[in-house]
N, C-alpha and C positions, 0 to 999 in steps of 0.2 A: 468530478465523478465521485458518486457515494457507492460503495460498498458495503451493504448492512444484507442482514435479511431478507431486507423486502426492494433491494434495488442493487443491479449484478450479482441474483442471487447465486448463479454457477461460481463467477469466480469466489465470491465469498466462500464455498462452500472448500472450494480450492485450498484458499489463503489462511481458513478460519477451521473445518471441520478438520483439514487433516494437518496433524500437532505438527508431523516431521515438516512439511512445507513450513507451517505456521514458525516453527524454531532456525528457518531456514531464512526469513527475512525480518521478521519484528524484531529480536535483539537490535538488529539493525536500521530499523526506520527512522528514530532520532540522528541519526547521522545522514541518512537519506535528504531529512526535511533541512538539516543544517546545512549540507553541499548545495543543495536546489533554491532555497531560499533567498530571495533578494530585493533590493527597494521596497522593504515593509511587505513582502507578499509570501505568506508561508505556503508552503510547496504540501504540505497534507497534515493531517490531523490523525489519531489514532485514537480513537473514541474507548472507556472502561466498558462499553456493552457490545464487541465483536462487531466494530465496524471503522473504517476507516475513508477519511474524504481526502480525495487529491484535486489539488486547483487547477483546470482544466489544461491550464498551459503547460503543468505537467505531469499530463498522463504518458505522452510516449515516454519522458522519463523515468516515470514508475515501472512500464511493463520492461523497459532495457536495463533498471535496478532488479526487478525481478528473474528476468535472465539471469543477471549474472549470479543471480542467489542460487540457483538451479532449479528456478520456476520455470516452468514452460507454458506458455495459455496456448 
C-alpha cells in the first residue's frame, strides 16, 4: 500500500498534513518496520517526500500500529 499524494490521498492527508497525528506515529515507524520485519521482507518504507509504502502483508498491522498511536481511520 502506497501512501503519497496521489495514492490514499485522505489518509495521507491524515498521517501527513496534520503535524499532531504526523508526530503521533513517524518518530515511531522505524521501530514499527523493525517489530514487523522478517525473512528479508521489510514491513514499509518512509520515503523523504511525504509518503510512505507498507508491504501489503502488513497493512492490517500498520492501521492497528496506528491505533494504538491514537490514529483513528
Amino acid at each position: 500500500m502506497i501512501i503519497s499524494t496521489d495514492e490514499n490521498i485522505v489518509l495521507h492527508n491524515l498521517l501527513f498534513e496534520d503535524y499532531n497525528n504526523y508526530n503521533k506515529w513517524a518518530p515511531f515507524f522505524p521501530e514499527f518496520v523493525h517489530e514487523n520485519s522478517s525473512k528479508g521482507i521489510l514491513a514499509g518504507i518512509l520515503k523523504p517526500r511525504h509518503s510512505v509504502t507498507i508491504n501489503d502483508i502488513y497493512v492490517v498491522r500498520f492501521m492497528n500500529f496506528l491505533k494504538a498511536k491514537g490514529i483513528y481511520i
